[in-house]
SESE-9871 format. One record per residue (C-alpha): residue number from 0; x, z, y. Coordinates in steps of 0.02 Angstrom, whole numbers, always signed. Layout:
BEGIN
PT num     px     pz     py
PT NUM      X      Z      Y
...
END
This chain:
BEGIN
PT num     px     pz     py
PT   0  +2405  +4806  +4813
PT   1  +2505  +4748  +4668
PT   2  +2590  +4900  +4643
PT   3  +2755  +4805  +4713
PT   4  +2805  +4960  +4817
PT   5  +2712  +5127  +4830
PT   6  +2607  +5182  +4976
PT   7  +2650  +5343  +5058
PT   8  +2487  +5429  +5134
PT   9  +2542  +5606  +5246
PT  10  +2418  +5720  +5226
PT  11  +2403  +5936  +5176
PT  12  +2223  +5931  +5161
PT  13  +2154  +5925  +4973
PT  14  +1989  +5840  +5012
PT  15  +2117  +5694  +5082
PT  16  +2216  +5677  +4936
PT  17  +2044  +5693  +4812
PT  18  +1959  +5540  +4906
PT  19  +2124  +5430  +4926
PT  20  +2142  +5475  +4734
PT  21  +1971  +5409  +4711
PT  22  +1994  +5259  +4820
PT  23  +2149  +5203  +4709
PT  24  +2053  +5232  +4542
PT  25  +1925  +5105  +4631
PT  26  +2057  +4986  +4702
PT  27  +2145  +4982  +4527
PT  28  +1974  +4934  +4448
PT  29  +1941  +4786  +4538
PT  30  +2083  +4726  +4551
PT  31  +2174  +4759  +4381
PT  32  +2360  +4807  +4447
PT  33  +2423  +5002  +4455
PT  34  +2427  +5055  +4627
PT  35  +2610  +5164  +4663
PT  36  +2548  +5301  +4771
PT  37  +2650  +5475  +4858
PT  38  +2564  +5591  +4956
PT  39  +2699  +5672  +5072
PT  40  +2658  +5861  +5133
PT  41  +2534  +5907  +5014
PT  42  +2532  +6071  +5064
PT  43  +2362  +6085  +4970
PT  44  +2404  +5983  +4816
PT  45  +2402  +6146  +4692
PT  46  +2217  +6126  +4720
PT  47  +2201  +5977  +4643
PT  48  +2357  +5955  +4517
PT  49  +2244  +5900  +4384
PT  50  +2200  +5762  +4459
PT  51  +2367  +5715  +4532
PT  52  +2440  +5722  +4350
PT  53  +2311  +5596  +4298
PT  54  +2322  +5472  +4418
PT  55  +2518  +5487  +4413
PT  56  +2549  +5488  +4591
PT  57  +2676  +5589  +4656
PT  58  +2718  +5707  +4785
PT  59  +2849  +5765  +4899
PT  60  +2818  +5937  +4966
PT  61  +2854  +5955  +5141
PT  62  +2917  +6089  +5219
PT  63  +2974  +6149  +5070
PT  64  +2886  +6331  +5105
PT  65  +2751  +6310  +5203
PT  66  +2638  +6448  +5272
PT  67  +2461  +6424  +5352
PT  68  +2478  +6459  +5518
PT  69  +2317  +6362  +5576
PT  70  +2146  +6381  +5482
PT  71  +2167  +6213  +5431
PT  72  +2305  +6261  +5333
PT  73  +2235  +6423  +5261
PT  74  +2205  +6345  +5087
PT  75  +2415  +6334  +5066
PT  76  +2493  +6406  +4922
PT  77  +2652  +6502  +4999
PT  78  +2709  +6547  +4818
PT  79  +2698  +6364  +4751
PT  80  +2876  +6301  +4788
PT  81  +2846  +6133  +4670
PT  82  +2699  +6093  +4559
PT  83  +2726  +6061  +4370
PT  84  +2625  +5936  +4263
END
């Protein structure tokens, strides 16, 4: 929690990655340290790159061309190969 070394959370969902975004913002506030955070598959992350890019977080994309073959993956970008900020 002191931002010694980051926490990697797994997840392709986008309403995953918005709430653990909003539970660092809230465990940086009380506790005054920057919290090192990854999100690993973030299949979904082009939906909320804004965000990402202000709570510098980072991301590894895995697979590295992912396609939605479930509905709960039907919100994957197939063209987005890496996400800029």
């Amino acid at each position: 929690m002191q931002g010694a070394i980051p926490l990697i959370v797994k997840t392709n969902n986008a309403d995953i990655i918005a709430t653990v975004l909003a539970v660092k913002a809230e465990v940086e506030t009380s506790n005054k340290h920057k919290m090192r955070l990854v999100f690993m598959g973030a299949a979904e992350a082009h939906l909320v790159v804004s965000e990402l890019r202000n709570a510098d977080v980072g991301v590894i994309l895995t697979p590295p061309r992912s396609f939605p073959y479930t509905w709960d993956h039907r919100r994957v970008c197939v063209l987005c190969y890496g996400i800029s900020a």
